[in-house]
C-alpha positions as CSV (number, residue, x, y, z in Angstrom):
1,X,14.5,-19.4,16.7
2,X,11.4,-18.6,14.9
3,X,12.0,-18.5,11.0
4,X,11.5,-14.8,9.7
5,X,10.1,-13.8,6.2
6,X,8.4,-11.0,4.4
7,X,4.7,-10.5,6.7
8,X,6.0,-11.5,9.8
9,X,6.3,-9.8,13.0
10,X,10.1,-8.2,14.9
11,X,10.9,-6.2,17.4
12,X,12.9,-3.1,16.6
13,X,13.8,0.7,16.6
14,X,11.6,3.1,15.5
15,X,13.2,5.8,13.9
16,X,10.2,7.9,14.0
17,X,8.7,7.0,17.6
18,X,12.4,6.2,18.9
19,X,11.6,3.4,21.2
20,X,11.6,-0.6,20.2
21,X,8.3,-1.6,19.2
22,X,7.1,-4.2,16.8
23,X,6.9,-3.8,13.6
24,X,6.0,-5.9,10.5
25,X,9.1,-7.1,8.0
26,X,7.9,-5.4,4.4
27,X,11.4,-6.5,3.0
28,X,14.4,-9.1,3.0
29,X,17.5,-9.2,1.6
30,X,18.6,-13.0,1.5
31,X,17.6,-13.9,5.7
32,X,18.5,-10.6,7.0
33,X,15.7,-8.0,7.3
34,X,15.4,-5.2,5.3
35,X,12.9,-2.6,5.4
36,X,9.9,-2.9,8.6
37,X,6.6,-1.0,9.2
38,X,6.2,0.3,12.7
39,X,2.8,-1.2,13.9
40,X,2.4,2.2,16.0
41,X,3.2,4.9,13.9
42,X,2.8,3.3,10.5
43,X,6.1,4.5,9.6
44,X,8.1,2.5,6.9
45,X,12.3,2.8,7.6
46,X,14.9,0.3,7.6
47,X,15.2,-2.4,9.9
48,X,17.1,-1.2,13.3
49,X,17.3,-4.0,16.4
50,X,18.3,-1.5,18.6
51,X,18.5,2.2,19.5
52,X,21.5,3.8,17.5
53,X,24.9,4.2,19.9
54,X,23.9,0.3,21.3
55,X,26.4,-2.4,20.8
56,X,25.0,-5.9,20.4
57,X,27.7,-8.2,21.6
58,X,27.2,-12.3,21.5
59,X,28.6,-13.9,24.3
60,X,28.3,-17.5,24.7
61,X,25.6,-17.2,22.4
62,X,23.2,-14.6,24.3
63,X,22.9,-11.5,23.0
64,X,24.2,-9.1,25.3
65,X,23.0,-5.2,24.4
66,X,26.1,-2.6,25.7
67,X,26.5,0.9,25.1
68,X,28.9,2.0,23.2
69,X,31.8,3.8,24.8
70,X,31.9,7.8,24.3
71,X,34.8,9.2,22.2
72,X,37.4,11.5,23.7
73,X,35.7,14.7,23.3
74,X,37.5,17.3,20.7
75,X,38.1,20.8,21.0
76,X,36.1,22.7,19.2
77,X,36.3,25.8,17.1
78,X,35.8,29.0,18.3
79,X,32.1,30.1,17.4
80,X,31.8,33.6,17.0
81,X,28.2,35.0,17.8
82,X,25.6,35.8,15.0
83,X,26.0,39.6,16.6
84,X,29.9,40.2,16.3
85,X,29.4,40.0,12.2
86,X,28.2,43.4,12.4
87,X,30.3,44.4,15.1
88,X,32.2,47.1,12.8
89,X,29.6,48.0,10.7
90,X,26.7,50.2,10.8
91,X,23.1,48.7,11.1
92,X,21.4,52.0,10.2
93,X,23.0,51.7,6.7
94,X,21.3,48.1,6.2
95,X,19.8,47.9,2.6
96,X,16.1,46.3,1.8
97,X,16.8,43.2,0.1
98,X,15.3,43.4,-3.1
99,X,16.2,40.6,-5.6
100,X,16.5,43.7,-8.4
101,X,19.3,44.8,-5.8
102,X,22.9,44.7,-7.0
103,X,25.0,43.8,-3.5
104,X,28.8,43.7,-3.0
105,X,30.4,41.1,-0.2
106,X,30.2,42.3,3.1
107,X,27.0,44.7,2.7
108,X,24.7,44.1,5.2
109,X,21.2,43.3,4.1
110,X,17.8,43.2,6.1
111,X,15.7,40.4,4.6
112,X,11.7,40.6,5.2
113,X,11.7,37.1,6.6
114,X,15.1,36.2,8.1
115,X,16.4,39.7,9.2
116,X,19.4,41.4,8.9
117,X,22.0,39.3,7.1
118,X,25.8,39.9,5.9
119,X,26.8,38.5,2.6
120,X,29.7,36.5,2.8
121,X,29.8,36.1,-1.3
122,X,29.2,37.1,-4.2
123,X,28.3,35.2,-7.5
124,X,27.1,35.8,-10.9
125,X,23.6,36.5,-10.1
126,X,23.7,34.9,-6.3
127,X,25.0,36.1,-2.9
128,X,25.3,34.1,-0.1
129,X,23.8,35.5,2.8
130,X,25.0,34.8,6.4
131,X,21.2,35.4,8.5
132,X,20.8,34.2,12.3
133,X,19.0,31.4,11.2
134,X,21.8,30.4,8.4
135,X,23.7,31.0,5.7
136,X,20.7,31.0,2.5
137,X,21.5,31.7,-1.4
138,X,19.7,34.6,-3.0
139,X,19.3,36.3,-6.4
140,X,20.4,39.4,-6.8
141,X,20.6,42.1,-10.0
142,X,17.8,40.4,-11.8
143,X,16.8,44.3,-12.8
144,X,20.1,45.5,-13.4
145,X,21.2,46.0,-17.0
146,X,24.1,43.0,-17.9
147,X,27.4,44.6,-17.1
148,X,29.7,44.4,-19.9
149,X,27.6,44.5,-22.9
């Protein structure tokens, strides 16, 4: 077996171009192998032999390369669709986000860039804002006068 060091040459996984490819070692940590350079795509990640969910077995002292065996699969939670959050509530009474805007939860907002939105809650001077897209932080009441002073 060739002797590897910092410089030299190995095949392995490219994170970015997701195929094995060779790549030159730019770090080692005592004889195992660090942190490579892709020789294709000049990216820099850590050092993968093989494509993740492989399973590199040593029999008789071969490597053998199995995939690994797929989990039981799991129920999973009821997702409700973007469109049933406003289900009950009117879309013609939407407010402009503004952040000089006071809301309150469950207003619906229509946001310039991500649409309409619901806010889910409500925080000193943030609401959190469930859009199609995702849920996003904004500001809110930056014009308002403080209340309680």
């Amino acid at each position: 077996m060739d002797v590897q060091k910092v410089g030299g040459e190995v095949d392995g996984y490219c994170t970015r171009c997701r195929m094995v490819l060779g790549h030159t070692i730019l770090a080692m940590v005592g004889t195992k192998i660090a942190r490579v350079r892709c020789n294709t795509c000049m990216g820099d990640h850590v050092f993968r032999p093989q494509p993740p969910g492989t399973k590199v077995e040593k029999a008789r002292g071969e490597g053998v390369v199995r995939p690994k065996a797929r989990a039981a699969p799991r129920e999973r939670a009821e997702v409700r669709p973007f469109e049933s959050l406003f289900s009950e509530r009117a879309l013609a009474r939407a407010r402009r986000y503004s952040p000089k805007e006071r809301f309150s939860e469950g207003d619906v907002v229509e946001h310039p860039t991500f649409g309409l939105g619901l806010v889910e809650g409500v925080r000193h001077d943030k609401i959190d804002v469930t859009f199609k897209a995702g849920g996003k932080t904004l500001v809110h009441g930056l014009g308002a006068p403080a209340s309680g002073a």
